[in-house]
C-alpha positions in Angstrom: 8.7 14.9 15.5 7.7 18.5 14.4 5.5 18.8 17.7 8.7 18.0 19.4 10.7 20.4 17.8 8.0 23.1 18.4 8.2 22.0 22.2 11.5 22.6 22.3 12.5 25.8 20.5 10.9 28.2 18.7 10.9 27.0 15.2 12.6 29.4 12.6 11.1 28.8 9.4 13.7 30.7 6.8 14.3 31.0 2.9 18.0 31.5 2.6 19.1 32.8 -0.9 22.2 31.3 -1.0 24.4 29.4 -3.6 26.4 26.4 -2.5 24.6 27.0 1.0 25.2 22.7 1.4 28.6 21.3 1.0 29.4 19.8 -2.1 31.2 16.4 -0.5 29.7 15.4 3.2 32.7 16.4 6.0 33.2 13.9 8.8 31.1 15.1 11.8 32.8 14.6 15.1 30.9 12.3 17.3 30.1 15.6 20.6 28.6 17.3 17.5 26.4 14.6 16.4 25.3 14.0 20.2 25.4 17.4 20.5 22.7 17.9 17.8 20.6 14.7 18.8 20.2 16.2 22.2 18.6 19.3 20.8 16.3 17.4 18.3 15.9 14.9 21.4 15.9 12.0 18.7 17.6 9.2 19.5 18.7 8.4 16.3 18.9 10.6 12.8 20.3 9.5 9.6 23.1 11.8 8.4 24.6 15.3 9.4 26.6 17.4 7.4 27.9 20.3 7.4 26.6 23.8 5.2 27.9 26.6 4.0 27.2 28.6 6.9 29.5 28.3 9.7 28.5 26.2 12.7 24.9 25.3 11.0 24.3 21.6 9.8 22.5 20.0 7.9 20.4 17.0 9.6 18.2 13.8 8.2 15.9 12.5 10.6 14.2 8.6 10.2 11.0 10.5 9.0 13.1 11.3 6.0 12.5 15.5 7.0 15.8 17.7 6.6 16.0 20.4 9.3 19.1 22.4 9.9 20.6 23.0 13.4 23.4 25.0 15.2 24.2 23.6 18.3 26.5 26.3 19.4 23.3 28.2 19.4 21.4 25.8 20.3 18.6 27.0 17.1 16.8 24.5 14.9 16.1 25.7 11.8 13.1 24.2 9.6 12.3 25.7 6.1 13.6 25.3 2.5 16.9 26.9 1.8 17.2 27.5 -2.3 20.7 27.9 -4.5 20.4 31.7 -6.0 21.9 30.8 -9.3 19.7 28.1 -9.9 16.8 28.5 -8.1 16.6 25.0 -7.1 15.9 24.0 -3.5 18.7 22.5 -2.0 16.2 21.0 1.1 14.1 19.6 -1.3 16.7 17.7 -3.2 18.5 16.3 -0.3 15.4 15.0 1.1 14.5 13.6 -2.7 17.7 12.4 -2.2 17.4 10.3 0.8 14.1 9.1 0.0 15.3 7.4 -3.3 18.5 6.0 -1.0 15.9 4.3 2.1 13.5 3.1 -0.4 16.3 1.2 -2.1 17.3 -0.3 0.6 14.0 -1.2 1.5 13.3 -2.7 -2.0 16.4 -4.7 -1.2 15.1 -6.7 1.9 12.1 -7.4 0.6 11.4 -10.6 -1.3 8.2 -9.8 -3.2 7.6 -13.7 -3.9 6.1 -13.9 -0.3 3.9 -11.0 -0.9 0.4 -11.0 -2.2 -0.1 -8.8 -5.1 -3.4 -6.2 -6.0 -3.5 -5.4 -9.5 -1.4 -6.4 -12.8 -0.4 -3.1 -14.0 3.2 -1.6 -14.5 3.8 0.4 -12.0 4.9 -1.7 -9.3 4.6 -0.4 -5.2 5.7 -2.3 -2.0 2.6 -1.0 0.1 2.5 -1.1 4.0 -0.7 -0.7 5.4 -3.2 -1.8 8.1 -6.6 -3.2 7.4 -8.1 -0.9 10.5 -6.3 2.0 9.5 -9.0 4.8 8.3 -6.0 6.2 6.2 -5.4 2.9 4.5 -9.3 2.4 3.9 -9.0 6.3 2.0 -5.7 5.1 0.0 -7.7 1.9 -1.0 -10.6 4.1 -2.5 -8.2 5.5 -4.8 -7.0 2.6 -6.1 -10.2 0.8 -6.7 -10.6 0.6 -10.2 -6.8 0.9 -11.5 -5.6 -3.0 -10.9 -4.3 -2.3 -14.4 -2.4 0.6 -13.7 -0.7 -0.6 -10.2 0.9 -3.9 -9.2 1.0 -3.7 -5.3 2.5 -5.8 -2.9 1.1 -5.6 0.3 2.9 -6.3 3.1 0.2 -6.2 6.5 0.7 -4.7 9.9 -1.5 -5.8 12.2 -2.7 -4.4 16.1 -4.4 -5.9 18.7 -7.7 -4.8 17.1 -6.5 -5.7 13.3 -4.7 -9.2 14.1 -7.7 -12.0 13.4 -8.8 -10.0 10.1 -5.1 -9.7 9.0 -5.1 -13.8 9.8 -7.9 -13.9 8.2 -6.7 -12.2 4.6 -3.5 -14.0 5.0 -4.9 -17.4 5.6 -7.3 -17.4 2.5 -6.8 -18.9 -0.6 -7.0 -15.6 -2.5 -5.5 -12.9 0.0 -5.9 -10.0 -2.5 -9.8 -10.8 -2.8 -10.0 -11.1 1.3 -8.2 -7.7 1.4 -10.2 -6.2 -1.0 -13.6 -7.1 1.0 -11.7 -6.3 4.2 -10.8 -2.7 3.7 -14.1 -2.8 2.3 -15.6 -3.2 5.6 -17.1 -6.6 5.1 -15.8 -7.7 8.3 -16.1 -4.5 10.8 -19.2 -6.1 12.1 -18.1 -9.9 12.2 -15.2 -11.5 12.6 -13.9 -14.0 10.0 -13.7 -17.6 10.3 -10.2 -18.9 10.2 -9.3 -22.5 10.1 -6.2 -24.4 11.4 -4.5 -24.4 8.3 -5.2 -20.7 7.4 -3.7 -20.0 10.5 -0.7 -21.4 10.1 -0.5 -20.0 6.5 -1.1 -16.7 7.9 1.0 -17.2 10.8 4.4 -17.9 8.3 3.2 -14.9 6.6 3.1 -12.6 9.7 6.7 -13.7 10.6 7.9 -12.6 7.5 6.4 -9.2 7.7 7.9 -9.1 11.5 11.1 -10.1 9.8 11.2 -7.0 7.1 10.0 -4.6 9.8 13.1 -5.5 11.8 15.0 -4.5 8.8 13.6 -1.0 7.8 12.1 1.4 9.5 8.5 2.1 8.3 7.4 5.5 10.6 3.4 5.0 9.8 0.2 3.8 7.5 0.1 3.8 4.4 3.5 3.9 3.1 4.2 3.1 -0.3 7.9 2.3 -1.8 8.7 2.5 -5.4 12.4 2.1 -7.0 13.7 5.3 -6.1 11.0 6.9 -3.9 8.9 6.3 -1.3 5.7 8.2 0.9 4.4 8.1 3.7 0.2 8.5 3.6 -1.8 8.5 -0.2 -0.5 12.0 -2.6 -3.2 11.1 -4.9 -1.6 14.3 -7.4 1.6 12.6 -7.1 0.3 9.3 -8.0 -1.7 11.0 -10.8 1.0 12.3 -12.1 3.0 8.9 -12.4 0.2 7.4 -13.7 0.4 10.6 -16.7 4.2 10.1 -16.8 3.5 6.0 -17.7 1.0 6.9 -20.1 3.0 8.8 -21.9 6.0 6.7 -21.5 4.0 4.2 -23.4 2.9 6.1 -26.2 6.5 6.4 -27.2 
């Protein structure tokens, strides 16, 4: 998306030291407007627009979960943070805080964890898509080696052309967190796994549920990881340390 934007129009990236600068209750957008703004973005789809404080300039919340700001009459796309001067607090920021917490939700919602496998037995709990030939997901997995007691994730697999027999292969087995675990592991990079008929079909139920959620939500990449109230797209390992801090804490209370 931001290599789109770039393509399109020179990208401004601005502080504005404004207060109020977003509207305090979301106006109705007329429908030209919203096409109008889509056009210029060339998105086909974006979550919400609303209008700011500065005349003709709206506020816009693309799938990725990004907040950019545009003026169509202009035809300018705005991309920065833009921060309340009384407060000091980022107004971009929050929003996009904001509709993280709402999609994550909603996420949480249509997914049943009960047809998940689970990695680890700790307290905080993640809904984690990922792909077992994903070199991203293999870095993520490095990081969590060690802390099953920390994190309870539930993994829920995408699978390519390249990834699908291994993916069969962890769903199918009898422990799928232990075939995962040697998977991302590499155990299998130079030979394939044996499945048999009835890991297959095992696996196969498994894959239609995933197929089902992904209908549901839109997941932009791997890893993602969804928590109640937030969710991120690739491994923030000082994010992650810090919840793991904040739980620590919470627990000595």
């Amino acid at each position: 998306m931001k290599k789109q934007i770039a393509s399109l129009i020179a990208v401004y990236a601005i502080i504005i030291l404004l207060t109020g600068v977003a509207a305090a209750e979301p106006a109705a957008i007329a429908q030209d407007t919203r096409a109008a703004i889509m056009k210029i973005l060339h998105v086909e789809k974006v979550l919400d627009v609303r209008t700011t404080a500065i005349e003709g300039m709206y506020e816009v919340a693309l799938p990725n979960r990004q907040v950019v700001y545009v003026h169509p009459d202009k035809k300018l796309i705005f991309s920065g943070q833009i921060f309340d001067a009384a407060t000091g607090k980022s107004l971009t920021a929050e929003r996009a805080s904001e509709i993280s917490s709402n999609i994550a939700n909603e996420v949480l919602s249509k997914v049943d964890k009960k047809k998940l496998f689970k990695i680890g037995t700790g307290p905080i709990e993640l809904v984690e898509f990922t792909d077992v030939d994903c070199s991203h997901c293999r870095q993520s997995e490095q990081y969590f080696k060690g802390k099953e007691k920390i994190f309870s994730r539930y993994i829920i697999l995408l699978a390519g052309e390249k990834s699908l027999k291994k993916t069969k292969a962890i769903l199918g087995a009898a422990r799928p967190g232990d075939e995962f675990i040697k998977t991302m592991a590499g155990d299998y990079d130079a030979k394939e796994p044996v499945i048999s008929a009835a890991a297959e079909e095992k696996a196969l139920q498994s894959l239609i549920y995933f197929k089902q959620v992904l209908e549901k939500v839109e997941i932009a990449g791997t890893p993602t990881f969804v928590w109640l109230g937030g969710m991120m797209q690739g491994l923030d390992t000082k994010f992650f340390d810090s919840l793991i801090e904040v739980n620590r804490l919470g627990d000595k209370k």
